[in-house]
N, C-alpha and C positions, 0 to 999 in steps of 0.2 A: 284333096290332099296336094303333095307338094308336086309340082310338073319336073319333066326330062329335063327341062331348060334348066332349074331348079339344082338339080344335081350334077348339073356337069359343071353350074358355079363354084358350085362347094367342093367339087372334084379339082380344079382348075386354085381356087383357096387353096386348097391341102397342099397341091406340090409349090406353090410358095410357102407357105410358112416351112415345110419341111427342107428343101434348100435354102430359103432365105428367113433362119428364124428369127434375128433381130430386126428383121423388118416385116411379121408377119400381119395378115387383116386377117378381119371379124367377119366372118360370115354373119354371126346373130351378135346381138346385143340388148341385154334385158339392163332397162332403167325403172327401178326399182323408185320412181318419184316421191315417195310418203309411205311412211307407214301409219297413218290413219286411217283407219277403216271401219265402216256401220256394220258389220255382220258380228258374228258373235260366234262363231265355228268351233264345233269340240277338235278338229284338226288343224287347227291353226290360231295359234292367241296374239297373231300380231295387232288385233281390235283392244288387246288390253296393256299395248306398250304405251309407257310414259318415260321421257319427255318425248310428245310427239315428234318426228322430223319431218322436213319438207326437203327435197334438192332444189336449189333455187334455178327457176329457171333461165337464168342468164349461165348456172353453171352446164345446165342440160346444152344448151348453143355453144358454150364453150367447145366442151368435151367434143361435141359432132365434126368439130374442124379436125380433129385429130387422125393421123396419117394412115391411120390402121384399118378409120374407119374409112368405106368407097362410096361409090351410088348404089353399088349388090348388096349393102350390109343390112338385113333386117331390123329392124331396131324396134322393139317392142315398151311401147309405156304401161307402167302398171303397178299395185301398190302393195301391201292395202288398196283402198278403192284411188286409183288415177284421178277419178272425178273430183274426190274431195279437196285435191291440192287445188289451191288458193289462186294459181296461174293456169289450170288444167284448161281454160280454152285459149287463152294465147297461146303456149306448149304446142298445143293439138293445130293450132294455127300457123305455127311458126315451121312444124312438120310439114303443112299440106305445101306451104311453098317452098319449102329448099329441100327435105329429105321427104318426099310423097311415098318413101318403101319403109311405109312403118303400121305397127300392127297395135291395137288397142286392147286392153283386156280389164275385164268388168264386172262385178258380182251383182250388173242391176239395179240394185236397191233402189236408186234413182232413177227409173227408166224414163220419163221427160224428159232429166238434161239430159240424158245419156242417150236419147232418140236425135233431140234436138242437136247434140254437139256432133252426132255421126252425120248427120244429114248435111251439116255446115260442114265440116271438114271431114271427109270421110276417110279412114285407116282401107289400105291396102285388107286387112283382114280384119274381123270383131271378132275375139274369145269370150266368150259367158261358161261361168259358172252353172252347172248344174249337175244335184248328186242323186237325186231318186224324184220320187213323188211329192205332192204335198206335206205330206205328215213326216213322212222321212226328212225333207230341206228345215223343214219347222225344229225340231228334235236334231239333226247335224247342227243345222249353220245357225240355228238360233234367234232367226227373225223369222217371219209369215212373206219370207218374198218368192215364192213360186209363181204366184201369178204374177211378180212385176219381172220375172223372166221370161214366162210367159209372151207375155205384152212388147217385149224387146223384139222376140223371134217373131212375131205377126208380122211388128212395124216393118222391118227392116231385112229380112231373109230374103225377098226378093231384089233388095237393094243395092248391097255388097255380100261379099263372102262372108259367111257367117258359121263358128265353128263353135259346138257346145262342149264343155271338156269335164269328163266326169271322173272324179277320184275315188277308187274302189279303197274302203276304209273297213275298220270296226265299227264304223258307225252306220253304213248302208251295206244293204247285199248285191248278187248277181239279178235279182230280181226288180230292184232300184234302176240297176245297170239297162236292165232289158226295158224299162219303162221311159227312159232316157232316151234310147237308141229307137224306140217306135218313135215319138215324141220327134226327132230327129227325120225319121223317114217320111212321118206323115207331113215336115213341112220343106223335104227335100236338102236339107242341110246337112257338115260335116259332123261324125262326132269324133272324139278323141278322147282316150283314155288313160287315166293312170294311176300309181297305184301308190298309196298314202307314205312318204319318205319323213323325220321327224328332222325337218332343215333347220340349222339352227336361226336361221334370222325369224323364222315362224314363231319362234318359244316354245312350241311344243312338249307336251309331258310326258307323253306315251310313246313310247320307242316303237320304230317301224318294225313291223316283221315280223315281231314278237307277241301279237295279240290276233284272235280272229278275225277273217274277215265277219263284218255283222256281228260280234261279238257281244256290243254296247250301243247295237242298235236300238232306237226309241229309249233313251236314258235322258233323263231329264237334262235341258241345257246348261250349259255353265252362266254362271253370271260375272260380273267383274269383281264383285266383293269375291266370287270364288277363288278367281284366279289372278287377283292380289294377293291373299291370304296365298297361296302356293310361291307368291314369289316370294313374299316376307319369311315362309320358313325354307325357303333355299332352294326347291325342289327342283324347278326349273334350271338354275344355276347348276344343280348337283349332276344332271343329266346334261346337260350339254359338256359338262369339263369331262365327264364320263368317255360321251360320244368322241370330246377332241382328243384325248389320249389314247383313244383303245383305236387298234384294227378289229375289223367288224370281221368275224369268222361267219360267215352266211352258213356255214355247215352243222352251227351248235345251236340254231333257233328253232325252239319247239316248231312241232309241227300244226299246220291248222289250215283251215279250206284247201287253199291252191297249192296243199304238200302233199297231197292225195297222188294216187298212180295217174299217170297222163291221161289214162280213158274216165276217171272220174274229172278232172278239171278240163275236159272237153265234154261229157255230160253236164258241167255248172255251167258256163260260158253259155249265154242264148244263142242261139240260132240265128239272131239275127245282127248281131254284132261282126258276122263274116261280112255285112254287108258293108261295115268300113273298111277300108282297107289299112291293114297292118295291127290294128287292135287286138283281133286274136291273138295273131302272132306273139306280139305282146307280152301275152298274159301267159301263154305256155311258155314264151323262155321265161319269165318271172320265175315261174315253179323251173327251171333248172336250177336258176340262178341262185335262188333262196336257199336250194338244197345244198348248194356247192359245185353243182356239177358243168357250170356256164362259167367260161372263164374268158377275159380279150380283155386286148390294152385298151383303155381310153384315151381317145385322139382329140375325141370332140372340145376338152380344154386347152384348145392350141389355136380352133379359130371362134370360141363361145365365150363369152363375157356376162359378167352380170355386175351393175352397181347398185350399191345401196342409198339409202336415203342421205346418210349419213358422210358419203364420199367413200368409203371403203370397195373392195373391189375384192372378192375371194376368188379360188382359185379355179370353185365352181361352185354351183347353187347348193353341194349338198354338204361339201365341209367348212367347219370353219376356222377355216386357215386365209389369213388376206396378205396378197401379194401388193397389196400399196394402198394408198387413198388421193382421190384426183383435188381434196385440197391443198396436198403436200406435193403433187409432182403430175405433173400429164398422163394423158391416160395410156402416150406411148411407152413414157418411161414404166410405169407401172406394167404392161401388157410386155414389152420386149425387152426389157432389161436383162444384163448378165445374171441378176438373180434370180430373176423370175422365170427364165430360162431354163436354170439349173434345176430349179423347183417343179417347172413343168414338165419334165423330162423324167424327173424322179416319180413324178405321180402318173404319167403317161403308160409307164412301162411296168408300174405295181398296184397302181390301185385299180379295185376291182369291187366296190365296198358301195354301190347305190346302183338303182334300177330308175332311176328319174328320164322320165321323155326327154328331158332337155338335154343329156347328153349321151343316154344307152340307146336311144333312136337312131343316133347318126352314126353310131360306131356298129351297129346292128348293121346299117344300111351298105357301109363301108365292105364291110367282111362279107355278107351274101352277096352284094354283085360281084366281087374280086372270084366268090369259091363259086358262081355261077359259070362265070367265062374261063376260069383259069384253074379250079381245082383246089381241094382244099391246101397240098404242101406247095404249090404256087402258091398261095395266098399268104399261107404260115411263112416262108421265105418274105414276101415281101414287106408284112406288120405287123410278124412278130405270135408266136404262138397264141392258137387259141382252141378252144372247142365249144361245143352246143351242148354238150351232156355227158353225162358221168362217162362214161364209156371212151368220148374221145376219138369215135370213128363215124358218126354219124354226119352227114349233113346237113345242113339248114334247113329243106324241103322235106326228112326225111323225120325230123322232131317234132315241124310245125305244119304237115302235111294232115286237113282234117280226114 
């Protein structure tokens, strides 16, 4: 997981952007290179967007000059499958010598290039896909690649960092989970978990939250005539203008696995899942959070970025609202402008509407070290009210304490 060093970066980010907001840096930055991808996922239909995009790689060298971004800035490639794009080893080549703090992510399928391209250029980190077993990956993601994940983790675990990332869905269970997290142990690697959000750049049909975990497990996979035919009669469309118009009230969504009392969603959780760190934790504020009863500002959209293939640039990975696009203006002007400012402040201090690792992790990590050292109304004084659970008086340790 992430080192001390790690966090006094992003600790050291924060109080710049927060005194100097027009001139804030990116601690992370996901580049979103193509959205072409070979997998076939009941969780994600970006394998069945047309017309496909590429970011051209002279615009990826661009953007990297940009003021925001430093040598601390993580910078993650990834797609759809990275591989596929058409420049992905110049990209990866052009990373190893001027920006060597970047992280690769993969769903395998190709595991020669993608043995062979780590080997030549090797990312600061490798993320892989993986959501259960054989038959479960087959039935989810809709190709037979287990074993070409498999074969990834052999090659290469002893090579670099190697972190497996599994997404707890309606399509696998806790039991998926726990065969992931052996699978993990027995080859001494990270894993990391999260838990299925309906983002719009994904396409997604099925709204998060709102459906079992394990629910439509083992259901037949989709195929592309399927989810054409969904897009032709609007469905997709219907639900993301749904998702951009409404505030998401986490308090009015049925209940299902992880809304159970605390001591049953610490009976589902395996036992061996405590061996990563933070993952548990995780998944029990989840179940506050879902309930309504976990509330805090989101900060993490003040030094996290994500672009798309496309040049757009949202506001974070889970809405879809875009503060600019790096065809039309720099990625500074897009990140620090008076507008975008205005916008980020308004959504800092009201939105509360997603549980995604890429930005509830940092604002997770932010608030328990503060209510560590300093006490929960120190911390509330210092950003801004929050809680852990219905009640409101609880502490961190005392929600997520197994």
């Amino acid at each position: 997981m992430y080192k001390k060093a790690d966090y006094i970066r992003r600790g050291l980010t924060f109080l710049n952007n927060q005194f100097r907001p027009s001139h804030k840096r990116l601690s992370t930055l996901m580049i979103y290179a193509t959205d072409l991808c070979d997998s076939a996922c009941k969780h994600c239909l970006i394998w069945a967007k047309r017309p496909v995009n590429f970011l051209p790689k002279e615009k990826i060298y661009e953007l990297m000059k940009s003021e925001c971004i430093t040598s601390q800035t993580s910078v993650g490639l990834e797609g759809g499958e990275f591989m596929l794009h058409p420049d992905a080893l110049e990209i990866l080549e052009w990373f190893t010598v001027n920006h060597p703090n970047f992280d690769l992510l993969s769903n395998c399928l190709k595991p020669d290039t993608l043995i062979e391209a780590v080997q030549k250029f090797p990312p600061r980190h490798l993320y892989i896909s993986l959501d259960g077993d054989e038959e479960t990956y087959l039935h989810m993601r809709g190709k037979n690649g287990y074993g070409a994940v498999i074969s990834v983790i052999e090659a290469l675990h002893d090579k670099l960092p190697v972190s497996v990332m599994f997404t707890l869905t309606p399509y696998n269970d806790f039991k998926d989970l726990e065969h992931v997290a052996q699978v993990c142990k027995s080859y001494g690697i990270d894993m990391r978990v999260g838990i299925y959000n309906d983002i719009a750049f994904f396409d997604t049909f099925d709204k998060a939250h709102e459906t079992g975990i394990g629910e439509h497990k083992n259901e037949p996979g989709l195929k592309f005539t399927d989810v054409s035919r969904m897009k032709e009669e609007g469905l997709i469309d219907k639900i993301k203008s749904i998702k951009k118009a409404e505030t998401i009230d986490v308090s009015s969504f049925p209940k299902h696995d992880l809304t159970a009392p605390q001591e049953a969603i610490r009976d589902q959780i395996p036992e061996i899942v405590k061996s990563f760190a933070e993952n548990y934790d995780f998944m029990v504020l989840y179940n506050e959070w879902r309930q309504g009863g976990l509330k805090m500002r989101c900060y993490s959209i003040l030094d996290s970025l994500v672009v798309l293939p496309n040049g757009d640039v949202p506001i974070c990975q889970n809405l879809d609202l875009m503060i600019g696009n790096i065809f039309k203006d720099s990625l500074d002007t897009v990140f620090n402008s008076k507008a975008t400012q205005k916008i980020q402040q308004e959504y800092v201090h009201n939105c509360n509407q997603c549980w995604l690792n890429f930005h509830r992790k940092y604002d997770v990590i932010l608030y328990r070290t503060f209510e560590k050292y300093f006490g929960m109304q120190i911390t509330r004084k210092l950003f801004g009210y929050y809680q852990w659970e219905e009640t409101a008086q609880k502490r961190y340790r005392e929600v997520t304490d197994s």
